[in-house]
C-alpha positions as CSV (number, residue, x, y, z in Angstrom):
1,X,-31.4,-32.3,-11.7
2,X,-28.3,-30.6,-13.2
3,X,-27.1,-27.6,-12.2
4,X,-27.9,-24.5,-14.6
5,X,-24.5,-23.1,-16.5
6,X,-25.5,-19.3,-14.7
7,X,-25.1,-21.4,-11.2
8,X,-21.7,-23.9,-12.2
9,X,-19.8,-21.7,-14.6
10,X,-17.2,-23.9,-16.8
11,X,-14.9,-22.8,-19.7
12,X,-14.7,-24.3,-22.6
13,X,-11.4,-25.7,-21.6
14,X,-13.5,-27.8,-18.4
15,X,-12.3,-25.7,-15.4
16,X,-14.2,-24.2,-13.1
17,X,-14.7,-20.3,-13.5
18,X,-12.6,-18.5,-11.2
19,X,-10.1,-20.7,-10.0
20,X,-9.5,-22.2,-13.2
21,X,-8.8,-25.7,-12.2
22,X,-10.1,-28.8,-13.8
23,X,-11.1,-31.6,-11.9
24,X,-8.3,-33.9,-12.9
25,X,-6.2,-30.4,-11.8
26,X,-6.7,-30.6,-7.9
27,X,-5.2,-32.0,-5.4
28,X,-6.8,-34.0,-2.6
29,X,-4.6,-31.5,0.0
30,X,-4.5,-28.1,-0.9
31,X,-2.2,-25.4,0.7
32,X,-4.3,-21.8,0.9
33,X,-2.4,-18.7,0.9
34,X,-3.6,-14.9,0.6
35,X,-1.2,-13.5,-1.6
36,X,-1.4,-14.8,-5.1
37,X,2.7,-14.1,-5.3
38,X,3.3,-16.2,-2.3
39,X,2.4,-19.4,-4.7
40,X,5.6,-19.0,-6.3
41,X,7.6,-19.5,-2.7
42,X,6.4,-23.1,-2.6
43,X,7.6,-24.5,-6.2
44,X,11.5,-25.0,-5.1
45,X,10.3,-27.7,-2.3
46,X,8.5,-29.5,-4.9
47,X,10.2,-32.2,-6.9
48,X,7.4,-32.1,-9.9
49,X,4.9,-29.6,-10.9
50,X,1.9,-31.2,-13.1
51,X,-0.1,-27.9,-13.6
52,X,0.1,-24.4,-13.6
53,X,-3.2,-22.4,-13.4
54,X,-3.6,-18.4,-12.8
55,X,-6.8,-16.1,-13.0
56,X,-7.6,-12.9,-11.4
57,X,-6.2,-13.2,-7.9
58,X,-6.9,-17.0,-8.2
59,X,-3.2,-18.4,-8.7
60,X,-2.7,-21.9,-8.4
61,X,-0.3,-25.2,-9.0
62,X,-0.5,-28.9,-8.3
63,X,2.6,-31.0,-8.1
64,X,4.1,-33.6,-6.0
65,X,6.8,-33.6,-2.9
66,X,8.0,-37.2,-2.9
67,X,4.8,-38.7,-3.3
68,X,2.6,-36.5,-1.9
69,X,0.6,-34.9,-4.3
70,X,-0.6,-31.3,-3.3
71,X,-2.5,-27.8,-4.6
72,X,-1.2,-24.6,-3.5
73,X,-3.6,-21.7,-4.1
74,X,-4.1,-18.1,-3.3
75,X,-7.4,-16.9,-2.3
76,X,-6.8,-13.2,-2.1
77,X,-8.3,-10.9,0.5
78,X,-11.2,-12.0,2.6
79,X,-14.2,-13.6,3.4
80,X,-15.8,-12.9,0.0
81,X,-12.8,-14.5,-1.8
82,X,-13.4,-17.5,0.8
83,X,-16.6,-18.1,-0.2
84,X,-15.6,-18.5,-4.1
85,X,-12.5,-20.2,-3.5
86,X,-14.4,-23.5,-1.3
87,X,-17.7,-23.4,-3.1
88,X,-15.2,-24.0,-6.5
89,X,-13.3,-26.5,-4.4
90,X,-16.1,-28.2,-3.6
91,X,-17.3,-28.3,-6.9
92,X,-14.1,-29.6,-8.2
93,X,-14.5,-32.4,-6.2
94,X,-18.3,-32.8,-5.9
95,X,-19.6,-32.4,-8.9
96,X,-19.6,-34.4,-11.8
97,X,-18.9,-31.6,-14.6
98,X,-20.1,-33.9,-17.4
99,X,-23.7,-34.0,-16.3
100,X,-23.3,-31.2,-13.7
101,X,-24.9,-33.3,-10.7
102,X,-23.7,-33.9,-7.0
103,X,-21.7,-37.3,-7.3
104,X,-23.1,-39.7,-5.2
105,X,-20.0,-40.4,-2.9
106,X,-18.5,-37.2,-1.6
107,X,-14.7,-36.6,-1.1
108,X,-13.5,-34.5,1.8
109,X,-10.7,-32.6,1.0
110,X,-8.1,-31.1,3.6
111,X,-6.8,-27.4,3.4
112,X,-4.4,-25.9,5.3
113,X,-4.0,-22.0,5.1
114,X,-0.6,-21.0,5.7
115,X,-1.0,-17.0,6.4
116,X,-0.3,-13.2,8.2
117,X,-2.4,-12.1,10.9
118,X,-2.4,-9.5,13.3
119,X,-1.2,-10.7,17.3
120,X,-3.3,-9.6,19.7
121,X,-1.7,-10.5,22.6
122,X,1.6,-8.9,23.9
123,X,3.5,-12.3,25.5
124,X,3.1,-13.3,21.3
125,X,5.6,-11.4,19.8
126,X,5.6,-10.7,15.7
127,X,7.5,-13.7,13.8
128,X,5.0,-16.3,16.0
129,X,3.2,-19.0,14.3
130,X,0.0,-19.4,15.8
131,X,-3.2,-22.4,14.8
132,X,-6.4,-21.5,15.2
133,X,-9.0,-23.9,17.0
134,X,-11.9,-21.6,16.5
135,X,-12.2,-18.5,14.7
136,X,-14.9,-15.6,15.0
137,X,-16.6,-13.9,12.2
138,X,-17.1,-10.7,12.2
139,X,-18.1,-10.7,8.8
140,X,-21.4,-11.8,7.3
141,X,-20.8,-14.7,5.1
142,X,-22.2,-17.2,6.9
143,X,-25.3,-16.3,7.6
144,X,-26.4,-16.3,3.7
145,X,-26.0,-20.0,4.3
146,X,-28.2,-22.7,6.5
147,X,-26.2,-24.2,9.1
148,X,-26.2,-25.7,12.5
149,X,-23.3,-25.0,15.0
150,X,-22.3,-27.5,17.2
151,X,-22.3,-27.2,20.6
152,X,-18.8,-25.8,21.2
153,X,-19.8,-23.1,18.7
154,X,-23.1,-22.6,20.2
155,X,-21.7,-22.0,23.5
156,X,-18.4,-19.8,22.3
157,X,-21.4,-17.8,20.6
158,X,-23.3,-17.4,23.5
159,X,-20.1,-16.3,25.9
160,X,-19.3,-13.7,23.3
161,X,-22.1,-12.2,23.5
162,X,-22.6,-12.0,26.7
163,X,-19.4,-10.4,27.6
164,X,-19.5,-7.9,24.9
165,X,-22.7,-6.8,24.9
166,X,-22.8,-7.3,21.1
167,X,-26.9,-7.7,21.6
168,X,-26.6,-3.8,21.4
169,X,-24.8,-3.6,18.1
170,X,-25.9,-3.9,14.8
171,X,-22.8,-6.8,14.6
172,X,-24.0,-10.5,14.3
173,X,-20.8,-12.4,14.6
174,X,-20.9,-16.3,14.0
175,X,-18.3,-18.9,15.4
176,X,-16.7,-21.9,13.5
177,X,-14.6,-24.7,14.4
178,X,-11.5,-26.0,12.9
179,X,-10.4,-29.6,12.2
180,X,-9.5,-31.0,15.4
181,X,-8.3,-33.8,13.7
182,X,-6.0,-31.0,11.4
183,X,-4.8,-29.4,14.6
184,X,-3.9,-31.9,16.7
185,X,-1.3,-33.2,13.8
186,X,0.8,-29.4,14.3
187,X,-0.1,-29.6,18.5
188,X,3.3,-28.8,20.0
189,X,4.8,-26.9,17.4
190,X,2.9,-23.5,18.3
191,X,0.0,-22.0,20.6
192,X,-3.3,-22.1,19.6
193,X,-5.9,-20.1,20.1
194,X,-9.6,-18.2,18.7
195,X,-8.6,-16.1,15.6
196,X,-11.2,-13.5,15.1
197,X,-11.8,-12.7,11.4
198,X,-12.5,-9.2,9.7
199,X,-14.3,-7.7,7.0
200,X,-11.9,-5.1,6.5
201,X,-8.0,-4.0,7.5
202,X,-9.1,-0.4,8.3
203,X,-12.5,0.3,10.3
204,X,-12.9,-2.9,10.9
205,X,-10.0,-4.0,12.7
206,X,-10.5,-1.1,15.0
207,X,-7.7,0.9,12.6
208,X,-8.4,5.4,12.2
209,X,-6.7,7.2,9.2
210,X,-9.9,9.8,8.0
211,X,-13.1,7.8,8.8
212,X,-14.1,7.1,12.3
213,X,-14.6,3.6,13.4
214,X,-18.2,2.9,15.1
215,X,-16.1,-0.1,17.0
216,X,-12.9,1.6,17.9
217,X,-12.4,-0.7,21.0
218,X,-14.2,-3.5,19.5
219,X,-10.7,-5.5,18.7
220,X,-8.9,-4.9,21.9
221,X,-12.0,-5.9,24.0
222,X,-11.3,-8.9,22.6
223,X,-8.3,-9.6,23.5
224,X,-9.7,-10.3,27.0
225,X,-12.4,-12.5,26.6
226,X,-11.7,-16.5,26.4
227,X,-14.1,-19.7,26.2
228,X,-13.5,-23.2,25.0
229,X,-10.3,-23.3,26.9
230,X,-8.8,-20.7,24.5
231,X,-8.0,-17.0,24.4
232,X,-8.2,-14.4,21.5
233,X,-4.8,-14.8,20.3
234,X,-5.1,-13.0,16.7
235,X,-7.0,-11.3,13.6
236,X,-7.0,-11.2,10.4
237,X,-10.0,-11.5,7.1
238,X,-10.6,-15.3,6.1
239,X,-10.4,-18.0,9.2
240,X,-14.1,-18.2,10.4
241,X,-15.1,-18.1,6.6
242,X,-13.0,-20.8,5.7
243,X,-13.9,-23.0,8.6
244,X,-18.0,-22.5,8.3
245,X,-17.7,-23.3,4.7
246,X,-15.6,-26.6,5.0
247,X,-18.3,-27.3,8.2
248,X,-21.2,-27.1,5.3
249,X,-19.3,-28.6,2.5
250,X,-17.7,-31.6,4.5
251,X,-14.3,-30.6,4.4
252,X,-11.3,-30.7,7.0
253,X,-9.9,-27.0,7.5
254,X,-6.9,-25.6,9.3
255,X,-5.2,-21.9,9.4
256,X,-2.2,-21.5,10.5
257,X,-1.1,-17.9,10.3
258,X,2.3,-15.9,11.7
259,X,2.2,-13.0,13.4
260,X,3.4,-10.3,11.3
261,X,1.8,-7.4,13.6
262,X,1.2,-7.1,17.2
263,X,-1.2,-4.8,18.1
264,X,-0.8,-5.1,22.2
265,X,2.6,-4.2,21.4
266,X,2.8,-1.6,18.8
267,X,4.9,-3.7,17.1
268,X,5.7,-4.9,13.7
269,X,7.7,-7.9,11.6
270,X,11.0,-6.3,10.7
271,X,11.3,-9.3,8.0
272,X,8.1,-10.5,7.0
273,X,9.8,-12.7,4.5
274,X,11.5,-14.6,6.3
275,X,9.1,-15.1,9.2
276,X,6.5,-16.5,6.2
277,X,9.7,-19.0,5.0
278,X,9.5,-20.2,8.4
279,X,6.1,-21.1,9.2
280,X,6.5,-22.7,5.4
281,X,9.6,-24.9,6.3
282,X,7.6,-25.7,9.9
283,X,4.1,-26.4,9.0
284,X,5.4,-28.5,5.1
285,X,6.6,-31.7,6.6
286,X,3.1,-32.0,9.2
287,X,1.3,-31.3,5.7
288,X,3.0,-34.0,4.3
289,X,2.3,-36.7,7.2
290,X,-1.1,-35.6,6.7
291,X,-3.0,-39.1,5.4
């Protein structure tokens, strides 16, 4: 049954709605960053660029390094902007936009967000790349999907609970898994650990300027609980989104993000820019070993 044009949205040019990418536009590896003027950074390590695509926050180009041919695209803020971003990846790769049905064989594509995050412990000073194994969602995307965790999930879930007495909250976090596959290509070259993801920068990350937080310990509680044979190392607003929605869709997901505040410290990046430069020129040549 095709899919109805209010469900899969495409232009008259043949790209998907908000991304704005074609099919034949998309890379098999695709580079995620937040900030739709971090694209840019990456263009000077490429040796050809085949496309250039922008819409909204949605800002995107495909190009080769050697012969490597990748996608780097900005997702914008959080787990909303998740959930667009890899339901239109998918699609790009899924679905046959001529007669709008699933393809029979599926492709499984592998994304690597390179991003900031928040450092929640204090022996992880600002300007540290960290990966994360699992993340935690704070947010609520993934439960307007069906899905089954695994049992690592099931069990992270289950500690978290228990330990923060989250039972008596209105919060229902979830947990997701990242590529294992993905992370062991980048083990060595910087900790890893549970990212927990946000659904905000302000109340949400336990953060007071006029309105009162109903959580305002909720993020440093964290920082001491552990399962899986990781700690909380970091925060931030798209990880567990991005990992439950490659988990559904069939795809292989890993964040990598640098630390450009530490909260345990009270500390913050005196040159952001240059600690993003070089968690690019770090995490680019594992990207392109990536087979």
């Amino acid at each position: 049954m095709p899919i109805a044009p209010s469900e899969l949205i495409i232009t008259p040019r043949g790209s998907i709605y908000h991304l704005n990418l074609r099919p034949d536009e998309l890379a098999d590896t695709i580079i995620t960053v937040g900030d739709p003027g971090r694209v840019a950074v990456f263009e000077p390590q490429f040796d050809e660029i085949e496309c250039r695509q922008a819409h909204r926050e949605f800002v995107s180009f495909t190009g080769r390094i050697g012969s490597k041919r990748l996608t780097v695209l900005s997702t914008g803020i959080g787990p909303d902007n998740i959930d667009i971003t890899f339901t239109e990846l998918d699609a790009l790769a899924n679905i046959d936009f001529a007669t709008r049905e699933p393809k029979a064989e599926k492709k499984s594509l592998q994304i690597i967000r390179l991003g900031t995050c928040g450092g929640l412990q204090a022996d992880l000073p600002v300007d540290t790349c960290v990966a994360s194994a699992y993340a935690i969602g704070l947010d609520n995307l993934l439960h307007f999907y069906q899905r089954n965790e695994n049992a690592n999930e099931a069990f992270m879930l289950n500690e978290l609970e228990a330990a923060m007495n989250l039972h008596q909250t209105p919060l229902r976090p979830y947990v997701a898994e990242g590529s294992i596959r993905l992370l062991h290509a980048f083990a060595g070259r910087m900790p890893a650990g549970i990212t927990v993801t946000c659904p905000g920068f302000y109340a949400p990350q336990g953060r007071k300027l006029r309105a009162a937080p109903a959580f305002p310990n909720l993020i440093d509680a964290l920082r001491s609980f552990s399962s899986c044979g990781h700690r909380v190392t970091n925060f931030e607003m798209e990880t567990a989104a991005m990992y439950g929605m490659s988990r559904l869709l069939g795809h292989a997901s890993l964040s990598i993000s640098v630390i450009v505040a530490n909260r345990a410290a009270g500390t913050f990046s005196e040159d952001g820019t240059q600690a993003i430069a070089r968690m690019i020129t770090q995490s680019l040549p594992v990207i392109l070993n990536l087979t």
